[in-house]
N, C-alpha and C positions, 0 to 999 in steps of 0.2 A: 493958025493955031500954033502957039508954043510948041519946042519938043520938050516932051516928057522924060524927068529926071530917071536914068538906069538904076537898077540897085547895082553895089558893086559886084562885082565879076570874083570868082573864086581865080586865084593868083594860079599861072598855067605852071606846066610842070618847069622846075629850072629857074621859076623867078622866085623875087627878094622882096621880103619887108623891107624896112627900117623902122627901126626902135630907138627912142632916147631915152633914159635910165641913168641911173645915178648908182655908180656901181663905187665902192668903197669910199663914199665920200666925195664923188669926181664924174662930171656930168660925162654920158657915154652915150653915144651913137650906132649903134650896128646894124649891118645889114644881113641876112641871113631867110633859112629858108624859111616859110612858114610851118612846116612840121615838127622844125627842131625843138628840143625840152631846152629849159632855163639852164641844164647842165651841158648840155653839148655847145651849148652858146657860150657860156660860160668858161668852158674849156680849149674850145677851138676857133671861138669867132672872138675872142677878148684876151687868150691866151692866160687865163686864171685857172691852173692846174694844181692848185691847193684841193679844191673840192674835188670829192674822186668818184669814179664810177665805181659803183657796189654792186646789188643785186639789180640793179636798175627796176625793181617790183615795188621800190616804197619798205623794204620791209627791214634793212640794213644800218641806213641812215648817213653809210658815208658820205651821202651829196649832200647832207642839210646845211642851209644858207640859213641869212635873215633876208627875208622880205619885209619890208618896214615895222623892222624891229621882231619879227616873229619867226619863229625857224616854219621852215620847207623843207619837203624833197624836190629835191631842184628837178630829181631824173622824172616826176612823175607831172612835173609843173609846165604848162608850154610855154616859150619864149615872150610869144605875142600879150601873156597876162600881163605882164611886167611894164607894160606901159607907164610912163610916167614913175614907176617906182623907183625905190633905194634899195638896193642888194647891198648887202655886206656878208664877203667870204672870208676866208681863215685869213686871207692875207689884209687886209683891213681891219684886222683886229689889231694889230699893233699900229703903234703911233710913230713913223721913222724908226731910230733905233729903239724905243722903250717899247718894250712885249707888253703885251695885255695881262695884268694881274693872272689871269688863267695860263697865260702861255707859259710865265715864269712858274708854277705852283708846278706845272705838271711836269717842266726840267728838273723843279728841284726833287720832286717825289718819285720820280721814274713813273710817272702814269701813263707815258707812251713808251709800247714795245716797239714794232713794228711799223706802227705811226699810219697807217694806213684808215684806221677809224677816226682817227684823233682829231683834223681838220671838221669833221661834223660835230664831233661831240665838242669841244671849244666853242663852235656857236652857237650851240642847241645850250650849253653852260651860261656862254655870254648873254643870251636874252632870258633865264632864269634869272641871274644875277642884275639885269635890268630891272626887272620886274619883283625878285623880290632879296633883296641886298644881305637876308640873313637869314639863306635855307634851312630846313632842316634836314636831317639825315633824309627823313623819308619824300620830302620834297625835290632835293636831290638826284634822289633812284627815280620816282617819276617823271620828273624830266626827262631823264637818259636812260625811263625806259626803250623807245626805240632806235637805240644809237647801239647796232652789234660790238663787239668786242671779244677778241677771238685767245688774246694775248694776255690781257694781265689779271683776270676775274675782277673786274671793277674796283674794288674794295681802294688802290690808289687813284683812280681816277676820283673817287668820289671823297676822298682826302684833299685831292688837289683844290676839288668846287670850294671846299669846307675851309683850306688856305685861303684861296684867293678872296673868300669873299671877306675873311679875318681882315686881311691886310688891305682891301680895300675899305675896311670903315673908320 
């Protein structure tokens, strides 16, 4: 009699996935634990410290990525979904030296105080401006409604969208 195929084994304590992903454009490998979020991989096993840890509850938004093409809270995402995906962080959002239309709006408007939100809300911005190339005001603010902001009362950050997406058409 054949032996009969195991289901897998839940991974013991102390051991490692591995993951391949495509993190800003650039195929990526990690190995890490299976408990960890998309942000703690993100930050300590890829060393991409643009995205930041917030309230880690989902309810802040300083961790939001794109997952193929669509903002996430990174903190609230496990590593292991990511299989096969594309992440792109703050720092992928520029091309070499040329910033991302958004990145340059929000220099020249002073839409970051602090800077501390700002890595989320740039690409919770960037996959609006994907999706739709000529906000409106109020499409905008929904967007970035869950993107906290503690510093400048929005009103420039939502100037910067309103730039960037000028100059980019």
């Amino acid at each position: 009699m054949p032996p009969q195929p195991q289901p897998p084994q839940p991974p013991t304590a102390g051991s490692k996935v591995v993951l391949t992903l495509t993190v800003n454009g650039e195929a990526a490998e990690v190995a890490f634990e299976p408990h960890k979020t998309l942000l703690e991989v993100l930050r300590e096993d890829l060393a991409l410290t643009g995205t930041k840890h917030g309230c880690e509850l989902g309810e802040c938004g300083a961790c939001a990525v794109l997952v193929d093409g669509k903002p996430v809270l990174s903190c609230l995402m496990l590593a292991l979904e990511c299989g096969g995906a594309s992440v792109t962080t703050v720092e992928g959002l520029a091309r070499g030296a040329q910033l991302d239309p958004l990145q340059d709006a929000f220099a020249d408007l002073g839409a970051a105080q602090c800077g501390y939100c700002t890595p989320g809300i740039l690409v919770t911005a960037r996959a609006l401006l994907d999706q739709h190339p000529a906000p409106t005001r109020p499409q905008i603010e929904e967007a970035l409604a869950g993107n906290l902001c503690r510093c400048t009362g929005y009103l420039s950050i939502y100037q910067a969208v309103e730039q960037a997406a000028r100059k980019a058409r």
